[in-house]
C-alpha positions as CSV (number, residue, x, y, z in Angstrom):
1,X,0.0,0.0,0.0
2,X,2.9,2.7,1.0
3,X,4.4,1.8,-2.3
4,X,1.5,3.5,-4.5
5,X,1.7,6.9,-4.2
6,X,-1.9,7.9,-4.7
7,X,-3.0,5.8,-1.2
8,X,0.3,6.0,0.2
9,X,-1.1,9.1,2.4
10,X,-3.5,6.7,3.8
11,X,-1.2,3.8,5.4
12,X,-1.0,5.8,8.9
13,X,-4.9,6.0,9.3
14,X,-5.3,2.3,8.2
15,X,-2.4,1.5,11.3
16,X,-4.0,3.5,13.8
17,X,-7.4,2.0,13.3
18,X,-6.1,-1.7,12.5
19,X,-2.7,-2.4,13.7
20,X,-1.3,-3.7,16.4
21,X,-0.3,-1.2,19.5
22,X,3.1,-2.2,19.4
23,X,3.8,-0.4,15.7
24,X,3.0,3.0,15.3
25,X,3.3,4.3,11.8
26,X,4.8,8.5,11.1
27,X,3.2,10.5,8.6
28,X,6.1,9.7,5.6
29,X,5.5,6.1,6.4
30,X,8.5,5.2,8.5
31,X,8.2,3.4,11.4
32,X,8.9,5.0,15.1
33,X,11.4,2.0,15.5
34,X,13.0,1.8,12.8
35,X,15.1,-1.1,14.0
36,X,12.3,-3.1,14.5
37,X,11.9,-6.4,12.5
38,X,8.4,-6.7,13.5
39,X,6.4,-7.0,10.2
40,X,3.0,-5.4,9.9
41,X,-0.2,-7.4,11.4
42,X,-1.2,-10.9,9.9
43,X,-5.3,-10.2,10.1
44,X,-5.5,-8.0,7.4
45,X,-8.5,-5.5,7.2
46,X,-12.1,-6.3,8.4
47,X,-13.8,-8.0,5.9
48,X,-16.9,-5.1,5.0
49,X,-14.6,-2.2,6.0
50,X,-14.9,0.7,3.4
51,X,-11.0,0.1,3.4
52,X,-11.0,-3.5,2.2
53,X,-12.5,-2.7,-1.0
54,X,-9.2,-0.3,-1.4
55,X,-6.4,-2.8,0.0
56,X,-7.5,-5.6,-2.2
57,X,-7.8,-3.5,-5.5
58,X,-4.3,-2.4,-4.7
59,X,-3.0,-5.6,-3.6
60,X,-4.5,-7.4,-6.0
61,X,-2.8,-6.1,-8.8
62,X,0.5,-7.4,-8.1
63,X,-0.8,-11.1,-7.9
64,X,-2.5,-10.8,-10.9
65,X,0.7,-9.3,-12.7
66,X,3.1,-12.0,-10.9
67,X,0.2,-15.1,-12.0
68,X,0.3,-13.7,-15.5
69,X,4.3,-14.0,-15.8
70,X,4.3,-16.9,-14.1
71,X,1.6,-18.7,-16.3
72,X,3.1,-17.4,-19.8
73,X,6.5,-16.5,-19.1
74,X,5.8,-13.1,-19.7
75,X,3.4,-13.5,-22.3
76,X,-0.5,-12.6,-22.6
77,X,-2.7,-15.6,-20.6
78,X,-6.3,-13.8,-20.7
79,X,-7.5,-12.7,-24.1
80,X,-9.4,-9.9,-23.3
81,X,-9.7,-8.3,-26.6
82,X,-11.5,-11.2,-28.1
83,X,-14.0,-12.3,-24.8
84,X,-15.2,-15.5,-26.4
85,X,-11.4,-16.8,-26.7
86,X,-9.7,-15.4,-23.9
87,X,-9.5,-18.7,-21.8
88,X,-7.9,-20.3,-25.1
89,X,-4.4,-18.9,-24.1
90,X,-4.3,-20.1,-20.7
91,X,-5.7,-23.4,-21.4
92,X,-2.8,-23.8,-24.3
93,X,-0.4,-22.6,-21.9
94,X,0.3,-26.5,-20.4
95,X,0.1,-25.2,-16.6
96,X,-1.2,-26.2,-14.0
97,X,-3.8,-24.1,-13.5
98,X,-4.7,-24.3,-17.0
99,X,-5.1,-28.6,-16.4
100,X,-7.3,-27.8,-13.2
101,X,-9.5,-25.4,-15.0
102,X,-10.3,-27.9,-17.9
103,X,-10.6,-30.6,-15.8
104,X,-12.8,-28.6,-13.2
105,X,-15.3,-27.4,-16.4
106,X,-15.8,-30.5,-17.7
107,X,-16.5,-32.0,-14.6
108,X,-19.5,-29.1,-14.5
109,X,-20.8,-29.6,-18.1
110,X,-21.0,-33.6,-17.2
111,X,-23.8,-33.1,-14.2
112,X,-25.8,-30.9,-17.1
113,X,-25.3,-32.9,-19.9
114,X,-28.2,-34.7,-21.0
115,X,-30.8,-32.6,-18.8
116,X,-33.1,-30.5,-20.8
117,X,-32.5,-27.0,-19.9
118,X,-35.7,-25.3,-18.5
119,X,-34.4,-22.4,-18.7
120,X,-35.2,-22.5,-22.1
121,X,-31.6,-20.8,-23.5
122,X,-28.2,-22.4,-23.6
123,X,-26.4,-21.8,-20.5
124,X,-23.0,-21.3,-20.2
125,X,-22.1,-25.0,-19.3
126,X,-22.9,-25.6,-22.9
127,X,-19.6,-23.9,-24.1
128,X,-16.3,-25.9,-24.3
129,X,-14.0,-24.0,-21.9
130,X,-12.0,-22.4,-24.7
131,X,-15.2,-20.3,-26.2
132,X,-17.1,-20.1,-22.5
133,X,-18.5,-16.6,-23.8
134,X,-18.5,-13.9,-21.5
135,X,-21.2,-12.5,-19.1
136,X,-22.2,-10.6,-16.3
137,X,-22.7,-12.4,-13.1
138,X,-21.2,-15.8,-14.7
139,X,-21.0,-17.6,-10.9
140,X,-25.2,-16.8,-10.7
141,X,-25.6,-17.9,-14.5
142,X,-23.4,-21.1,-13.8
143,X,-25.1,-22.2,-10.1
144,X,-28.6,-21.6,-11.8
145,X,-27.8,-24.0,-14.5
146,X,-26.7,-26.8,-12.3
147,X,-29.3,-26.4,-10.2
148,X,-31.7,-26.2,-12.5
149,X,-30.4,-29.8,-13.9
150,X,-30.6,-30.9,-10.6
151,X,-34.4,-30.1,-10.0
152,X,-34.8,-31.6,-13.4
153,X,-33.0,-35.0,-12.7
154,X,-35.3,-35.3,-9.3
155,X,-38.5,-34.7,-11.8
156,X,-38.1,-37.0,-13.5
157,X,-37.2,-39.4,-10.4
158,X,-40.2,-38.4,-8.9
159,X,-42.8,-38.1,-11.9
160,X,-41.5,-41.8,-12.2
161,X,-43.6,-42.8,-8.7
162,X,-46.9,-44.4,-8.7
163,X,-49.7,-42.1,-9.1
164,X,-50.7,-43.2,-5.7
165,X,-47.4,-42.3,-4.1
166,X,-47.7,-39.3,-1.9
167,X,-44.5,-38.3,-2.5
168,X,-45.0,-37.8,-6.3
169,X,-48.1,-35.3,-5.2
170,X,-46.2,-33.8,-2.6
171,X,-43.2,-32.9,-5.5
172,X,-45.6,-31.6,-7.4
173,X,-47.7,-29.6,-4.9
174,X,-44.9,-27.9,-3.4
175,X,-44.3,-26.2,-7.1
176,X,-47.7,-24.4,-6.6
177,X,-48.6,-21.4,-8.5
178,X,-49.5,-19.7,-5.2
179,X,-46.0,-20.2,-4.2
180,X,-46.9,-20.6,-0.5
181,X,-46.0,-24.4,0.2
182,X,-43.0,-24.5,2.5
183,X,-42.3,-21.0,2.4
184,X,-42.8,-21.5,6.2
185,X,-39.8,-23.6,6.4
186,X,-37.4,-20.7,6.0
187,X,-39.4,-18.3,8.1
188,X,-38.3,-18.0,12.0
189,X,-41.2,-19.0,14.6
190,X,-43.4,-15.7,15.5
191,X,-46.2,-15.3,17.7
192,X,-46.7,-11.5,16.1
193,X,-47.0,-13.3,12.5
194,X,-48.9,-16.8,14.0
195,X,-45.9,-18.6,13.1
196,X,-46.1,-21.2,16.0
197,X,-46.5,-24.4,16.4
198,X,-46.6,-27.3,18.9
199,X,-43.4,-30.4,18.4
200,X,-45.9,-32.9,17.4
201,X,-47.6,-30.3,14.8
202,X,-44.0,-29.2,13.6
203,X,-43.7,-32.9,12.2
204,X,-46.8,-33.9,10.4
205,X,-46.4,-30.4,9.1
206,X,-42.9,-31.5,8.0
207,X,-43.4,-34.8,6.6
208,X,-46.7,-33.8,4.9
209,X,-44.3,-31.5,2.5
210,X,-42.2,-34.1,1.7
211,X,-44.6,-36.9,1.4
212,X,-43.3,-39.8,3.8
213,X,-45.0,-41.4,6.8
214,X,-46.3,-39.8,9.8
215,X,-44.8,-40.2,12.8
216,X,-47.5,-40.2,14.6
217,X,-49.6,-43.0,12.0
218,X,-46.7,-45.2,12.2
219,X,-46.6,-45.2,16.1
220,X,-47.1,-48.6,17.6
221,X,-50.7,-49.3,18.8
222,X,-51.6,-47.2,15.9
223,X,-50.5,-47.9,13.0
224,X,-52.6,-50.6,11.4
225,X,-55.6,-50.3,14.1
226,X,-59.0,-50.5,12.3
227,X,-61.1,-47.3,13.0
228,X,-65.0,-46.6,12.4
229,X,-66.1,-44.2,9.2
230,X,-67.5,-43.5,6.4
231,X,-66.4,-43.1,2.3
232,X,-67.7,-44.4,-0.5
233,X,-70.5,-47.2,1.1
234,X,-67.4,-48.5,3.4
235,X,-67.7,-48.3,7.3
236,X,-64.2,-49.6,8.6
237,X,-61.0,-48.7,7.4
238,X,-57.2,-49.2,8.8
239,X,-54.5,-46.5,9.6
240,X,-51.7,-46.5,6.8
241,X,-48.4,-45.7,7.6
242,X,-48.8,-41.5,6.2
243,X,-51.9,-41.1,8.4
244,X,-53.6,-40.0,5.2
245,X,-57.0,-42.5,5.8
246,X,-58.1,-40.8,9.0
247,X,-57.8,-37.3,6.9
248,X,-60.0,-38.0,3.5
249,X,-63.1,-40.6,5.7
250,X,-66.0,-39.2,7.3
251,X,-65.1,-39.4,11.1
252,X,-67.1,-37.7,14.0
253,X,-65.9,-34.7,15.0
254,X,-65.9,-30.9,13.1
255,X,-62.1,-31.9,11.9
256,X,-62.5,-30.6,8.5
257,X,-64.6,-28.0,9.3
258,X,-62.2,-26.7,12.0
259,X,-59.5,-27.0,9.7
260,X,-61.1,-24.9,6.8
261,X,-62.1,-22.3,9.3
262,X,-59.0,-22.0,10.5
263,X,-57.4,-21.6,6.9
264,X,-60.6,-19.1,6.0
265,X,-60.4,-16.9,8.8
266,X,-56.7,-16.6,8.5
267,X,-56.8,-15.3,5.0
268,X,-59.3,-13.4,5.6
269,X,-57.7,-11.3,8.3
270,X,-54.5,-10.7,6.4
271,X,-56.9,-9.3,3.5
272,X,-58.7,-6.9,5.5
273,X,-55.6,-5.8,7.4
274,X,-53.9,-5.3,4.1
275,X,-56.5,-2.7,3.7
276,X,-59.0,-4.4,1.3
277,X,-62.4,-4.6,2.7
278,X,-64.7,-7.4,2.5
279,X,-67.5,-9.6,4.4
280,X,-66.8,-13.3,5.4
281,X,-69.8,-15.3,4.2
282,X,-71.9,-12.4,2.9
283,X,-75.4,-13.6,3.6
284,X,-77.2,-11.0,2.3
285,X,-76.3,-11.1,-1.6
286,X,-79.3,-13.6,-2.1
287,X,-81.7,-11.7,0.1
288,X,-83.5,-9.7,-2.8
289,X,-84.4,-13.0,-4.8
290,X,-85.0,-15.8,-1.7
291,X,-87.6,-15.0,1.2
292,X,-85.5,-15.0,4.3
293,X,-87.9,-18.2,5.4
294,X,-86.7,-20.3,2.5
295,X,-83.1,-19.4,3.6
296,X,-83.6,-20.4,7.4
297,X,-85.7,-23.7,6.6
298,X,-81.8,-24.3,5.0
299,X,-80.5,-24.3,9.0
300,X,-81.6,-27.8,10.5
301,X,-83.0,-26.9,14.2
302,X,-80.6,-29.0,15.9
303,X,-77.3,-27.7,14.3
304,X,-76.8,-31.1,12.2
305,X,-76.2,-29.1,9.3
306,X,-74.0,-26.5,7.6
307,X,-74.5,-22.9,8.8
308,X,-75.5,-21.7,5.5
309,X,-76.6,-23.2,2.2
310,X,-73.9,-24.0,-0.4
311,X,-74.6,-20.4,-2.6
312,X,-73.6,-18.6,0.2
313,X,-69.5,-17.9,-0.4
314,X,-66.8,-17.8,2.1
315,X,-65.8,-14.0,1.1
316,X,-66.8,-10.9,-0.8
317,X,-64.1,-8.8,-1.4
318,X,-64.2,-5.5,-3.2
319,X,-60.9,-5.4,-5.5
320,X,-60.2,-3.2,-7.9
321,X,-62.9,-1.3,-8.1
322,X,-65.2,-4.8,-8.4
323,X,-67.0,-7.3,-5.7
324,X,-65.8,-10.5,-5.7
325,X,-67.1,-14.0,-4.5
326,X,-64.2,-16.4,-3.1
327,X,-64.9,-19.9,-1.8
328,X,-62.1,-22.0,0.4
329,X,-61.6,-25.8,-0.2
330,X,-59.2,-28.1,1.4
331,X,-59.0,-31.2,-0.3
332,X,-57.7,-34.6,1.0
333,X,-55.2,-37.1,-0.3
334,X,-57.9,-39.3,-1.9
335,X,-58.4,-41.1,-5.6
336,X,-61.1,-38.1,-6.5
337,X,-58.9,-35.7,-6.0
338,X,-55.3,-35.9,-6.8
339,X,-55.6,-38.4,-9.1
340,X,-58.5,-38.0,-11.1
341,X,-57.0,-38.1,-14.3
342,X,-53.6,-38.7,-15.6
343,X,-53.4,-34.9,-16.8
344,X,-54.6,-33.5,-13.4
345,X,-51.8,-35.9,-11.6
346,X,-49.1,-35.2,-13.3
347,X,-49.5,-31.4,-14.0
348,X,-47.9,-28.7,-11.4
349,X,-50.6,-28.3,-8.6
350,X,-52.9,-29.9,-10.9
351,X,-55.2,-31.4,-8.3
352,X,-55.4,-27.5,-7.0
353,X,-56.6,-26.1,-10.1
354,X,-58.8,-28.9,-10.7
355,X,-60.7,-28.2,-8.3
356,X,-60.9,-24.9,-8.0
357,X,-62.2,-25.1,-11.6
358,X,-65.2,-27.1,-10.2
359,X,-66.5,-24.0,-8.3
360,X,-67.8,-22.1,-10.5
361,X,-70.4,-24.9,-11.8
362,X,-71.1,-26.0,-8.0
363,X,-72.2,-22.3,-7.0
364,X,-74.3,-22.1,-10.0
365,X,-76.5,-25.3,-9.0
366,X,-76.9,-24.6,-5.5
367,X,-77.9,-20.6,-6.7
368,X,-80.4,-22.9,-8.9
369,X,-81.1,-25.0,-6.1
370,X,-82.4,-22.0,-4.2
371,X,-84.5,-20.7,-7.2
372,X,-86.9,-23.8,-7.2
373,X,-87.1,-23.9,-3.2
374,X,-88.0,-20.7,-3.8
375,X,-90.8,-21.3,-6.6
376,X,-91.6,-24.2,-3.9
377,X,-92.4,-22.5,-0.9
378,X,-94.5,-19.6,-3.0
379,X,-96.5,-22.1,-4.2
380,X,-97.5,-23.9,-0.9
381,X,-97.6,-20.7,0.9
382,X,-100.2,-19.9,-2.2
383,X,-98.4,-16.3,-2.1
384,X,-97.4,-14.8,-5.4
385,X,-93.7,-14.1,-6.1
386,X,-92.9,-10.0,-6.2
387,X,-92.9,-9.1,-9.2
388,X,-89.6,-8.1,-11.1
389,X,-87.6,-9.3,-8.3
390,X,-84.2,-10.9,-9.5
391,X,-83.8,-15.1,-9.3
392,X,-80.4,-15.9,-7.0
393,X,-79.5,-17.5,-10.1
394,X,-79.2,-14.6,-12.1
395,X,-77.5,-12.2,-8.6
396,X,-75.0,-14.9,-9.2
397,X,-74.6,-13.9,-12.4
398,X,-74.0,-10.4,-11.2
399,X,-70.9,-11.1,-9.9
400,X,-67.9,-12.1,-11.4
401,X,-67.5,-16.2,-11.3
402,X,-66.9,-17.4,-8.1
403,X,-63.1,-17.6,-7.2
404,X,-62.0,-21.0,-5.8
405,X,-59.1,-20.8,-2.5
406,X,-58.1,-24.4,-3.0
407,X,-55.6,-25.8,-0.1
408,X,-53.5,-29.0,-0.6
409,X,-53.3,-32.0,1.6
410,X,-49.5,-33.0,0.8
411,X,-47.5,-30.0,0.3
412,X,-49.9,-27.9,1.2
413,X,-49.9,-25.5,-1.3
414,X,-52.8,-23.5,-3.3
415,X,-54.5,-22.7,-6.2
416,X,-53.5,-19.8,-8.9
417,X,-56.1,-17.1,-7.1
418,X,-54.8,-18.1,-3.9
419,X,-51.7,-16.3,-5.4
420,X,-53.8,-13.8,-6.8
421,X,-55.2,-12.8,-3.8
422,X,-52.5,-12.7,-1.9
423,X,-50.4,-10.2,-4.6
424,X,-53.4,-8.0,-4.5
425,X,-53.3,-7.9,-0.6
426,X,-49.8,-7.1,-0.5
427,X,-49.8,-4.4,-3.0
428,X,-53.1,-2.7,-1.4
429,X,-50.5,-2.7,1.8
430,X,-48.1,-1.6,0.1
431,X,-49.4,1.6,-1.5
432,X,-50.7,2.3,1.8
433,X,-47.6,1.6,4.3
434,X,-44.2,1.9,2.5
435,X,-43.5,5.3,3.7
436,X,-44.2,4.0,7.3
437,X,-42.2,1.1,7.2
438,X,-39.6,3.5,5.9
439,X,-38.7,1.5,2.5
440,X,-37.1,2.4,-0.3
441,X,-39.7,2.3,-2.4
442,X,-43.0,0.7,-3.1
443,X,-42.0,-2.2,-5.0
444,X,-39.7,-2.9,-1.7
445,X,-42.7,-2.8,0.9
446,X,-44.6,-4.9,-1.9
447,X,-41.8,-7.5,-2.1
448,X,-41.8,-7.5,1.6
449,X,-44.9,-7.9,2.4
450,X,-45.9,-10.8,0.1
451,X,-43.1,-13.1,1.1
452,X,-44.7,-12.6,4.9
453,X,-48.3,-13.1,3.7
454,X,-47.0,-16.5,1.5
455,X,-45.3,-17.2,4.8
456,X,-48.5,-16.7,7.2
457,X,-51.0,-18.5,4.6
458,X,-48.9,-21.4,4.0
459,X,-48.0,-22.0,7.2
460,X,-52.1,-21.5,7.9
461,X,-52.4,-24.6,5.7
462,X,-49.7,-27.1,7.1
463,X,-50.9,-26.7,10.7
464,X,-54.9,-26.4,9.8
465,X,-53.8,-29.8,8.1
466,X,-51.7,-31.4,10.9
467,X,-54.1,-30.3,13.6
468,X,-57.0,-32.0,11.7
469,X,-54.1,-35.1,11.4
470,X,-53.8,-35.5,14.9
471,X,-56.8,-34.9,16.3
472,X,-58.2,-37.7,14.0
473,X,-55.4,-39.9,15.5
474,X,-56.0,-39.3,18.6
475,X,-59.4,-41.5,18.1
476,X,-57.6,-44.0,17.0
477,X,-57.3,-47.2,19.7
478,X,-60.3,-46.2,22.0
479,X,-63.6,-47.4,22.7
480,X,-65.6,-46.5,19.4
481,X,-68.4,-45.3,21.3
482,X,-66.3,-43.1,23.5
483,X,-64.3,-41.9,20.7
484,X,-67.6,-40.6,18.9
485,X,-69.1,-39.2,22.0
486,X,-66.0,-36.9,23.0
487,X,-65.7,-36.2,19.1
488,X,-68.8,-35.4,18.1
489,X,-70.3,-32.0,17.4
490,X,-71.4,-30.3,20.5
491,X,-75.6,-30.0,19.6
492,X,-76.7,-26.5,19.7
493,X,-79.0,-25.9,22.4
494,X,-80.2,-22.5,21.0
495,X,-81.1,-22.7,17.4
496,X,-80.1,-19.9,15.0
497,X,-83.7,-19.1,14.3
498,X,-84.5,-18.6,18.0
499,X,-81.6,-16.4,18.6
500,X,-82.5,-14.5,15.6
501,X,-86.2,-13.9,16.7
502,X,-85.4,-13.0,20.4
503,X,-82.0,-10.8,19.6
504,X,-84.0,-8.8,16.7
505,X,-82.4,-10.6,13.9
506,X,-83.6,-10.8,9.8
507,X,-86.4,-13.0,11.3
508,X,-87.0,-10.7,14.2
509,X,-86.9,-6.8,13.8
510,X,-83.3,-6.9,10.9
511,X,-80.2,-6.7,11.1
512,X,-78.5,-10.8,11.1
513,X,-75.4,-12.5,12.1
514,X,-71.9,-12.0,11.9
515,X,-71.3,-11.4,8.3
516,X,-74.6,-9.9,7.4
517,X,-74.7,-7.6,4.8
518,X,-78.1,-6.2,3.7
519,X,-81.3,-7.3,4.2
520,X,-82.7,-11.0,4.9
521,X,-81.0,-13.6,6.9
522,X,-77.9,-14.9,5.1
């Protein structure tokens, strides 16, 4: 450093701050013992000091310039006027160096050769060494090629599985167009984000992603034990080794209820706190078309059956400008569902978007379901339908077709509007909160804030899904009759009609229940 004179000045300030005590450094670079044959300190500068950038750049030179000699005895061993050739000189030069770097590169083109790049462009790994063209960020460009090869090789491995393995699905799944499977794997546990989870949880969550047996299915005493249900005509069915029987089999118990709550109300919080406002289960859209009597005869007295009909939609969101109908579904590891069809099981998140594409037609038959109840109960009421008055069949049509939140079993992972949603969450934030939060920019807030809401939602998913996983377990082994009576839906000793009348509800003197939005009951 004292030997170039433009930083030579700056040798004195670099021993004061890093040296060692015993050597202290004059202004015209001698030393204050000059009979000293201590040598300067061994360290070097803190990696990340504004100075290190300096030293090396200076220091770096001279190995370069000592390399080159070395390598060509004095000759050129770079080619930097012609950037396509300039490795074709030190590969001809018969060094060492020059052996290692061929070797090394052919080592690197063997993992990709073969492997159909999906990057869809030739990478740099397709170059002989000699003509390796130049380019910015070659380390990135080189990793992302071999990596990419990598994933490809384990594709195929996978894609090779039954189409009953869960593994296959899990592979699959976790490539979601949501992007929110796993994303809670790199996250750090936090209560402020509802990142948090119990041991047991932590594992089902874990080897649902990857697709292998449960820990707590394959536990002795349970694994193999015949339990009581109901699917498809059958009554009795046996715990497999994943724990993914107890999940997709009616069971008593509001397990798949409590999971897709869970999921719903989840998403439904980050949306509103993102700033975009909305109603969960907006009962009122149908209110104009279907006497409110209609809708309550749809509510069994004793709680048995759903809290709303099946037109009724989880959410109504106002985005953009427009009001929009979203519906969750969870969907278990089952024949109907995943496998379906060879395209649906071997597609990225194909079961997802399979059935979130099943929506649409389901809300449009239950809308039409509630049109001829309707006609029904006019007739035997012998009361003549208002005239002019809209059919919920053609309110649905109103609104744009009904969104579909779908939510995997394996990887947990969702649907393309899941993904949708979320982006237009996290840019309403955004817009809103970037000055706060004291970024950059927008686009930093925005970038930001959808890995968290990937994070939270995902995460939502996994546990919603282990919880319902255990829980089911925990059934397992017991007296069936006990099993069923501390599983079994608490019956409601206050029916919804009765608190509706007596609280002033859409039966009573208006107004309605959570959710309600204009009039009539739902």
């Amino acid at each position: 450093m004292a030997a170039v004179p433009g930083v030579a000045s700056l040798v004195p300030l670099m021993h004061a701050m890093y040296g060692p005590a015993g050597i202290i450094v004059l202004p015209d670079g001698s030393r204050l013992f000059a009979g000293s044959d201590r040598g300067d300190f061994e360290e070097g500068l803190p990696q990340g000091s504004p100075e290190s950038s300096l030293a090396f750049c200076v220091l770096i030179q001279e190995a370069v310039q000592e390399l080159h000699e070395a390598l060509a005895g004095g000759g050129r061993s770079f080619d930097f006027d012609t950037p396509d050739l300039r490795m074709s000189t030190l590969l001809a030069s018969d060094s060492d160096l020059g052996h290692a770097f061929s070797d090394a590169w052919a080592l690197l083109r063997e993992e990709v050769d073969g492997v159909v790049d999906v990057t869809q462009s030739p990478g740099l790994l397709s170059h002989p060494a000699e003509t390796v063209p130049a380019q910015h960020r070659m380390q990135h460009a080189i990793t992302a090629q071999r990596e990419a090869a990598a994933a490809r090789r384990l594709d195929v491995l996978m894609l090779a599985l039954p189409r009953t393995d869960p593994r296959r699905h899990a592979w699959l799944e976790a490539g979601d167009y949501a992007q929110i499977a796993g994303r809670w794997l790199a996250s750090h546990p936090s209560e402020r984000l509802g990142l948090v989870c119990s041991c047991s949880e932590f594992s089902e969550m874990l080897v649902s992603y990857l697709g292998v047996d449960s820990p707590a299915a394959s536990s002795p005493g349970v694994l193999g034990a015949s339990f009581s249900g109901y699917s498809g005509g059958r009554q009795r069915f046996v715990v497999d080794a994943g724990g993914w029987e107890v999940e997709r089999v009616q069971m008593p118990g509001d397990g798949w209820r409590d999971a897709h709550d869970y999921i719903a109300s989840t998403v439904f919080d980050l949306v509103s706190l993102a700033g975009i406002t909305g109603t969960m289960e907006p009962r009122g859209i149908f209110s104009m078309a279907v006497p409110a009597e209609v809708l309550a005869a749809a509510l069994a007295e004793d709680g048995s059956r759903r809290s709303r009909p099946g037109a009724v939609p989880d959410y109504c969101f106002t985005v953009d400008g427009r009001r929009m109908l979203y519906d969750v579904k969870r969907i278990a590891f089952c024949p109907s569902r995943y496998w379906p069809t060879v395209a649906v099981a071997s597609s990225r998140g194909g079961p997802l978007e399979h059935r979130a594409s099943l929506v649409r037609a389901e809300y449009e038959a239950a809308a039409a379901a509630l049109d001829a109840r309707t006609a029904a109960w006019y007739i035997r009421t012998g009361t003549a339908a208002p005239v002019g008055a809209p059919t919920a069949v053609d309110i649905l049509a109103s609104f744009p077709p009904v969104r579909g939140l779908v939510f995997g079993s394996t990887a947990c992972g969702g649907s393309r509007e899941v993904g949708i949603l979320l982006a237009q969450a996290a840019s309403s934030s955004a817009q809103r909160q970037w000055r706060s939060l004291g970024a950059r920019s927008m686009l930093d807030a925005r970038s930001f804030m959808i890995s968290t809401l990937r994070s939270q939602v995902g995460f939502a998913a996994a546990v919603a899904h282990a919880r319902l996983r255990l829980s089911r377990l925990e059934l397992i082994g017991g007296s069936g009759r006990t099993a069923g009576r501390y599983a079994s839906a608490a019956r409601a000793f206050i029916s919804p009609t009765a608190f509706e009348q007596a609280r002033g509800g859409a039966l009573g003197a208006g107004g309605g229940r959570v959710g309600f939005a204009g009039g009539g009951l739902f």
